[in-house]
ZAMARGU-4260 file (C-alpha; in steps of 0.2 Angstrom, whole numbers, plus 5000, padded with zeros to 4 digits):
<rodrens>
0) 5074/4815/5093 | 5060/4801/5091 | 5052/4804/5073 | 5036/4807/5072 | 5027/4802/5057
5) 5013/4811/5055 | 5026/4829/5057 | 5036/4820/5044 | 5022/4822/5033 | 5020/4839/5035
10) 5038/4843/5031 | 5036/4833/5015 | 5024/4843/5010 | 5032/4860/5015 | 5049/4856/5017
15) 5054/4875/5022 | 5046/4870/5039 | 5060/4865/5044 | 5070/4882/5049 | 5065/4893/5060
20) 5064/4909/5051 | 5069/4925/5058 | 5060/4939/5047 | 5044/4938/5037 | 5033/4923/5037
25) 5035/4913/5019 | 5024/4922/5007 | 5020/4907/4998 | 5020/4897/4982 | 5011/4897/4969
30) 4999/4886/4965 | 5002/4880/4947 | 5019/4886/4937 | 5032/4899/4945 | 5032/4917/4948
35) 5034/4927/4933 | 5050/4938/4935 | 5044/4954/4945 | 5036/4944/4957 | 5050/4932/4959
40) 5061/4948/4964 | 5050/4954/4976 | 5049/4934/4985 | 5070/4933/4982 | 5069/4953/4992
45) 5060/4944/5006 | 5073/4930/5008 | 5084/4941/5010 | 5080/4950/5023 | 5077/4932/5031
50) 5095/4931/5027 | 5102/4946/5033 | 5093/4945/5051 | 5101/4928/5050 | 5118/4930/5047
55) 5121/4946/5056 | 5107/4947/5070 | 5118/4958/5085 | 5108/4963/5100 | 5118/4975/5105
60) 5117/4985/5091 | 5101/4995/5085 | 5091/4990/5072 | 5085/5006/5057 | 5070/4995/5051
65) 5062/5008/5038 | 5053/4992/5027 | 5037/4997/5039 | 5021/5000/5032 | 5016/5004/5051
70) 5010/5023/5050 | 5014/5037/5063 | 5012/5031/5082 | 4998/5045/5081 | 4980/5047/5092
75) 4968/5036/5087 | 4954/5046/5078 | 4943/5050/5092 | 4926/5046/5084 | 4934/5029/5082
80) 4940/5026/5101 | 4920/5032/5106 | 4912/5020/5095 | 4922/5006/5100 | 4921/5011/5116
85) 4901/5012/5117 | 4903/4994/5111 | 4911/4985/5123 | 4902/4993/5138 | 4885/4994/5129
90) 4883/4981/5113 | 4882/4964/5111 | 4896/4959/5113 | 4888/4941/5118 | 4882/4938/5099
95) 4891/4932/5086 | 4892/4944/5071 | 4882/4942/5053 | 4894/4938/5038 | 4890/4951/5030
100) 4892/4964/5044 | 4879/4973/5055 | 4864/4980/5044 | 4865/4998/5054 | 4883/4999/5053
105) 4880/4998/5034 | 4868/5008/5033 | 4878/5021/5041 | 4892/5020/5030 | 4883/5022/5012
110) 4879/5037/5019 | 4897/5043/5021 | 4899/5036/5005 | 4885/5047/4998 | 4894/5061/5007
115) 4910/5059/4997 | 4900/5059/4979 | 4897/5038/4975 | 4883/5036/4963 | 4877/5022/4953
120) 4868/5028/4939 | 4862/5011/4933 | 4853/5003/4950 | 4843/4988/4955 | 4825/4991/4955
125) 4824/4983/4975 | 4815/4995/4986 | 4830/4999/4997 | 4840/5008/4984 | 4843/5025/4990
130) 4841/5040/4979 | 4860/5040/4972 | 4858/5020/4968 | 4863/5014/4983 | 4860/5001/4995
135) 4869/4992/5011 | 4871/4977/4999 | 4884/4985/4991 | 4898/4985/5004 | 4904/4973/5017
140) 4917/4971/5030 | 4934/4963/5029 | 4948/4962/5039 | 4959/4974/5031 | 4962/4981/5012
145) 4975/4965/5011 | 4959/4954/5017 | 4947/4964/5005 | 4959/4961/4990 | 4961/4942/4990
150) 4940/4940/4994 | 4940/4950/4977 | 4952/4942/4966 | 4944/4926/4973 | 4929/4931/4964
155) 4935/4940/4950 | 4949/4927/4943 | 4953/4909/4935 | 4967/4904/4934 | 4980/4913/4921
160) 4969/4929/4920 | 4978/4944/4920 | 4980/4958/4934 | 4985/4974/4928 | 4995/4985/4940
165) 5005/5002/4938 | 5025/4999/4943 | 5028/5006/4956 | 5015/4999/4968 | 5014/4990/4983
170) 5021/4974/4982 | 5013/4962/4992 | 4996/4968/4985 | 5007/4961/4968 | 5007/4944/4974
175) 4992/4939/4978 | 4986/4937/4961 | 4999/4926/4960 | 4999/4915/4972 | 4979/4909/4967
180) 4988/4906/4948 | 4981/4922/4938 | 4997/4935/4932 | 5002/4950/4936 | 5007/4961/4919
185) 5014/4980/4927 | 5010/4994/4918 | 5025/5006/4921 | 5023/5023/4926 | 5033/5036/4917
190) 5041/5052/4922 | 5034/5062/4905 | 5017/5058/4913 | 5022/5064/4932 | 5021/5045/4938
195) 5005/5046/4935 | 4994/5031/4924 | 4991/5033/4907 | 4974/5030/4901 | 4978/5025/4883
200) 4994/5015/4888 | 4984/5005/4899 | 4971/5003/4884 | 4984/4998/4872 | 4992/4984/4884
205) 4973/4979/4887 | 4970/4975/4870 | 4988/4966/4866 | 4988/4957/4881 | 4968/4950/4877
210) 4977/4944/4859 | 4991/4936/4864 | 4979/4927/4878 | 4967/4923/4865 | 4981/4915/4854
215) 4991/4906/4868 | 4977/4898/4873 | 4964/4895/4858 | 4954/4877/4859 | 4957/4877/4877
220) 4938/4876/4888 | 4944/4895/4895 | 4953/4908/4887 | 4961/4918/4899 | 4957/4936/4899
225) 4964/4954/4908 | 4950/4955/4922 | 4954/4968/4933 | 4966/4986/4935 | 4974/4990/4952
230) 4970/5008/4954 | 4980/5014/4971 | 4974/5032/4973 | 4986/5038/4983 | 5000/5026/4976
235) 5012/5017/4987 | 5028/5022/4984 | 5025/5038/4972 | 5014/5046/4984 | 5005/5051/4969
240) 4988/5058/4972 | 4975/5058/4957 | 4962/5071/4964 | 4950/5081/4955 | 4961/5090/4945
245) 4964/5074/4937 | 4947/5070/4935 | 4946/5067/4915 | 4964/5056/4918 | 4953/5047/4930
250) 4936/5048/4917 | 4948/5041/4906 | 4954/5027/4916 | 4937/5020/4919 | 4930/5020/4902
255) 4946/5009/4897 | 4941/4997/4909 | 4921/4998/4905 | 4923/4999/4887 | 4935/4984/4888
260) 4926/4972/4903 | 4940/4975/4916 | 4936/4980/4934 | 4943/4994/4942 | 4950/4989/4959
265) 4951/5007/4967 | 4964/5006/4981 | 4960/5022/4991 | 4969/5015/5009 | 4980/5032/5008
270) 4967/5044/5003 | 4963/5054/5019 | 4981/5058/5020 | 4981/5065/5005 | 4991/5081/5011
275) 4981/5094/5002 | 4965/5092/5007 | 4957/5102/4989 | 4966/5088/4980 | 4961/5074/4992
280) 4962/5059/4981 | 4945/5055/4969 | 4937/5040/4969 | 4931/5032/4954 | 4916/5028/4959
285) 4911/5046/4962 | 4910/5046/4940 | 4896/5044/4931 | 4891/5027/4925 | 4909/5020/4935
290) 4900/5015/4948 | 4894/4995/4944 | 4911/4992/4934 | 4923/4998/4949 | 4929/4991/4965
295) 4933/5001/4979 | 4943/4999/4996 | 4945/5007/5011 | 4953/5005/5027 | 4960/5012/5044
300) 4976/5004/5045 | 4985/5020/5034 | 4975/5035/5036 | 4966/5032/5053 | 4985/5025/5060
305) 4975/5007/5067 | 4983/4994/5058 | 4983/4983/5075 | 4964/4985/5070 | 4966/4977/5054
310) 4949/4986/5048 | 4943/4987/5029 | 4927/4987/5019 | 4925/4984/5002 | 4912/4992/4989
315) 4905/4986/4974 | 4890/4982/4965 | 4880/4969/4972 | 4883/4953/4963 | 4902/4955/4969
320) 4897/4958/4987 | 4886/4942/4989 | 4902/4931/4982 | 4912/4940/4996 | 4901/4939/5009
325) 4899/4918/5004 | 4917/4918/5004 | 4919/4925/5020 | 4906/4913/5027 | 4913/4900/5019
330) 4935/4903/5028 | 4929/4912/5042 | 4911/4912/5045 | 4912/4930/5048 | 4920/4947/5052
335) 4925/4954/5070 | 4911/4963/5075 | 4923/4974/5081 | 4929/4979/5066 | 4912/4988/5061
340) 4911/4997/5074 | 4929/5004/5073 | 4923/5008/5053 | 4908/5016/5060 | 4917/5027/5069
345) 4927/5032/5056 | 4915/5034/5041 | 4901/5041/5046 | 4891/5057/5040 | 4887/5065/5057
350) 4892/5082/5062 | 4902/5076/5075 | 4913/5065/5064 | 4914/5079/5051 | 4924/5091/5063
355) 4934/5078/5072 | 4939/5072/5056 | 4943/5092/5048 | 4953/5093/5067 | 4962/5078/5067
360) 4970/5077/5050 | 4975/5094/5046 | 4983/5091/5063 | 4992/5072/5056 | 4994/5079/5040
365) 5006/5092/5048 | 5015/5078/5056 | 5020/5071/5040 | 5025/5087/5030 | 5037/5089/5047
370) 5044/5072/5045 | 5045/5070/5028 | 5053/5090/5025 | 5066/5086/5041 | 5070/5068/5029
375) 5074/5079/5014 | 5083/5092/5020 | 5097/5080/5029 | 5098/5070/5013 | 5098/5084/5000
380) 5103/5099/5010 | 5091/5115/5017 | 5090/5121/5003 | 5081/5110/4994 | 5067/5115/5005
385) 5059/5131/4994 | 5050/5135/5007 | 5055/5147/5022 | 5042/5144/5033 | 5048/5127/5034
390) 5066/5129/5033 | 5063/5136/5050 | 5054/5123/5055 | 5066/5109/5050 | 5079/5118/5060
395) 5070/5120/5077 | 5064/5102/5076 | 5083/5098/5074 | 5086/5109/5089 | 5073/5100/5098
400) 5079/5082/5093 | 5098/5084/5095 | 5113/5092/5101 | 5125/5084/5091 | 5133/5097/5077
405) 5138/5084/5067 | 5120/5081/5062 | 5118/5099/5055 | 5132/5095/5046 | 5121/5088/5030
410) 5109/5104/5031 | 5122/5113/5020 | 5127/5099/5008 | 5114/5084/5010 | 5122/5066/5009
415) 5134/5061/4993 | 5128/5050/4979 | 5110/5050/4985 | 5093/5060/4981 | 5075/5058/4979
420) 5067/5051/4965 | 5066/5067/4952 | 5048/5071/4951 | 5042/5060/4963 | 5043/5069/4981
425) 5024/5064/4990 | 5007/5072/4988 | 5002/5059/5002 | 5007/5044/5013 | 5024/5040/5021
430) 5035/5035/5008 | 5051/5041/5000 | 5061/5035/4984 | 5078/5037/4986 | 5091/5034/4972
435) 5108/5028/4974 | 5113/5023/4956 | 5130/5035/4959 | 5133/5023/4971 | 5135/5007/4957
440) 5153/5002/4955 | 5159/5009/4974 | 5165/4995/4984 | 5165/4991/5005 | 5164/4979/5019
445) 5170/4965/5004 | 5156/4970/4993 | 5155/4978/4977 | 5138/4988/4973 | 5132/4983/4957
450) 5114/4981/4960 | 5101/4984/4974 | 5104/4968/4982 | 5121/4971/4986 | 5117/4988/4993
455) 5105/4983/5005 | 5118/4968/5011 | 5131/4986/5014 | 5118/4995/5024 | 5114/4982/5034
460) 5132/4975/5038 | 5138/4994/5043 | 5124/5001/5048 | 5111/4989/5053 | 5097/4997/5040
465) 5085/4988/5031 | 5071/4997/5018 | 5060/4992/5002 | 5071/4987/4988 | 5065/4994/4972
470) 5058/4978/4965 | 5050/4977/4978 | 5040/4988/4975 | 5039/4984/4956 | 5052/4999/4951
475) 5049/4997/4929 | 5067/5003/4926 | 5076/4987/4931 | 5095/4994/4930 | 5092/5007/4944
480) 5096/5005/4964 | 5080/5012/4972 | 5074/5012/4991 | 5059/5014/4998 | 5059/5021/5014
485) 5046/5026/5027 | 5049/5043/5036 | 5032/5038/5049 | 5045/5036/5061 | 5052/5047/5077
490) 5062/5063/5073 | 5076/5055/5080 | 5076/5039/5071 | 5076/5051/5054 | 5091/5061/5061
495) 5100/5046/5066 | 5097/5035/5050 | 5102/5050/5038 | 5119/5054/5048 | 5123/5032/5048
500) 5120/5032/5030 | 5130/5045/5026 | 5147/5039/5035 | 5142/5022/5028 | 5143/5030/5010
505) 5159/5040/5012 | 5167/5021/5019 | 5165/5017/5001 | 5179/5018/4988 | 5183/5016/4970
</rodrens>
């Protein structure tokens, strides 16, 4: 093959160029230092999946790929489909859209967010401030939560700055920070708080982390500082939902931050799935004085099922807004137009909307509760299902899925040597922690399982089945074997997976 110099360069630069890779795309290096040591486990879970797909990669067999993030394969949300609709047939679709977003569409969604209770109690004095404090300068499109997040920490961090996020959490949001040189420091969740954060640990680490920065780096130009705290409401993996019965843990959270010059990033991607409606998650900016010191993110890839879309707006307080709307200008001069409208649909104040919306997810939210109850019940037996009402239903939908007896087999017992995560079954979302630390020790297939790493290479080699290791999703306790797995899959695929991992695990021997 002739050499070509200037692809030589390139190679060079980024030597991993040169394999084809058959899973995810490289997340990345970063740019000054190494990885601190949870990040690195979530970059090594990446490679191997790139491995396993690799090594073992057999068409003829059938792949059990529950690492998705994608959400149910559900209706679009019909307010959604007419507003995009009535674009393409009626807009102008000719022009080239404003970085900051269409005025209107702006317009249009402060007023939903005026619905849901935002506030700022400490406004501009500009004429356009509306009688809560708010204005269309205070949000702006972005493609996606994942596009909204690294516009912010663009903005918000130098590098060595610190990111605070609760473990467990999404991983790849974990990254970011990262990858741009700032660190991540996880704030573990604990059971004795029901997973949920707690607001005078997260103080406490605040405070020691800001000394230690302050010494490490004192006669430097920049003393690093902790800038910002990842608050995903709904959290993904937990599934924990802080609503307003958590409103003074939520109070609480946000004075932290205030009183100690750290944003708020209020991560609310999940929160329309919340699965009781009365409880639907809170967002901090619906406090009192919260409003200029928080962050906040939505989006229709989770709740709305269009990720294809890859739809998101973020809300903040002006001066953060115009840096993201420069950025923006500046990398891609400006959203999809498209992408407005699609936000239009979806949050908006009218009457219309209002009813769709009460229609459609008490419908989607049923859909889940059906999934993830059919999930449990063939990994920890009927009878973990309190329920009766539902029992009944998790039996007709395995009469309606399958014929096969073997698979009513683990209603009576569930599967050996795994269960769900105590104290961690869903408020929300699509996820489901599984532990399989009675597993450890157990050997098969020429593998020993000793970690979560050598679990995931089992699975795969027997069964073909791949899911979120638990670093991967910045599990704190670092001796455990955890999986994240989605359940927004086909009944089928969740009868299938459960009876596979069950012959898989009794192949095992001391």
């Amino acid at each position: 093959m002739k050499e070509i110099k200037s692809l030589e360069r390139i190679l060079e630069l980024h030597p991993y160029l040169s394999k084809r890779h058959d899973g995810f795309p490289s997340v990345g290096e970063r740019k000054v230092g190494n990885y601190s040591e949870e990040i690195q486990k979530i970059v090594d879970g990446f490679s191997l999946y790139d491995s396993l797909i690799a090594t073992r990669f057999d068409n003829n067999k059938k792949e059990y790929n529950f690492t998705s993030g994608d959400p149910l394969n559900y209706k679009a949300f019909p307010p959604v489909k007419k507003a995009m609709h009535d674009y393409i047939e009626n807009g102008s679709v000719h022009r080239y859209p404003y970085s900051e977003g269409d005025d209107n569409i702006r317009e249009e969604l402060v007023k939903y967010l005026v619905q849901e209770g935002f506030r700022n109690d400490d406004p501009y004095s500009f004429n356009d401030i509306n009688e809560v404090g708010l204005s269309k300068h205070n949000l702006t499109f972005t493609v996606a939560t994942s596009h909204a997040f690294q516009m912010i920490l663009d903005v918000i961090t130098k590098p060595n700055d610190v990111v605070i996020v609760p473990g467990p959490n999404y991983g790849l949001f974990a990254i970011r920070p990262e990858r741009i040189s700032a660190d991540i420091v996880v704030l573990p969740l604990k059971e004795e708080d029901n997973y949920l954060p707690n607001p005078d640990d997260l103080n406490n680490l605040i405070i020691k982390l800001n000394k230690e920065l302050e010494i490490k780096y004192k006669g430097k130009s920049y003393i690093p500082k902790v800038v910002a705290y990842l608050n995903a409401n709904p959290n993904n993996p937990t599934g924990k939902v802080m609503g307003k019965s958590e409103y003074k843990r939520l109070e609480k959270i946000g004075n932290v931050c205030l009183n100690n010059g750290v944003f708020v990033i209020d991560d609310l991607v999940y929160r329309d799935i919340s699965y009781n409606e009365s409880e639907k998650a809170l967002p901090i900016s619906t406090i009192p004085h919260m409003f200029k010191n928080t962050i906040s993110l939505f989006g229709l890839s989770k709740s709305y099922g269009m990720a294809s879309l890859r739809s998101g707006f973020v809300v903040a307080d002006e001066i953060i807004i115009r840096e993201i709307v420069n950025k923006i200008f500046q990398t891609r001069d400006a959203v999809p137009a498209i992408i407005g409208e699609a936000l239009k649909g979806a949050y908006n104040s009218s009457d219309y909307r209002n009813k769709e919306y009460i229609k459609y997810f008490n419908e989607l939210r049923q859909e889940y509760l059906n999934r993830y109850n059919l999930f449990k019940s063939l990994i920890m037996g009927i009878d973990s299902i309190n329920d009766l009402t539902m029992r009944k239903k998790v039996l007709n939908l395995l009469k309606e899925h399958t014929k096969d007896l073997e698979y009513y087999n683990l209603l009576d017992n569930g599967i050996s040597g795994v269960n769900i995560m105590k104290n961690l079954e869903p408020l929300s979302g699509f996820f489901l922690l599984l532990n399989f630390n009675e597993l450890k020790g157990l050997q098969g297939e020429n593998i020993t399982i000793n970690n979560e790493f050598d679990l995931l290479k089992y699975f795969y080699k027997t069964i073909k089945l791949r899911y979120i290791l638990g670093s991967g999703c910045l599990w704190p306790n670092k001796n455990d074997i955890i999986g994240r797995f989605t359940y927004a899959k086909p009944y089928e695929d969740l009868i299938e997976v459960s009876v596979l991992i069950d012959k898989s695990i009794k192949k095992l021997t001391k």
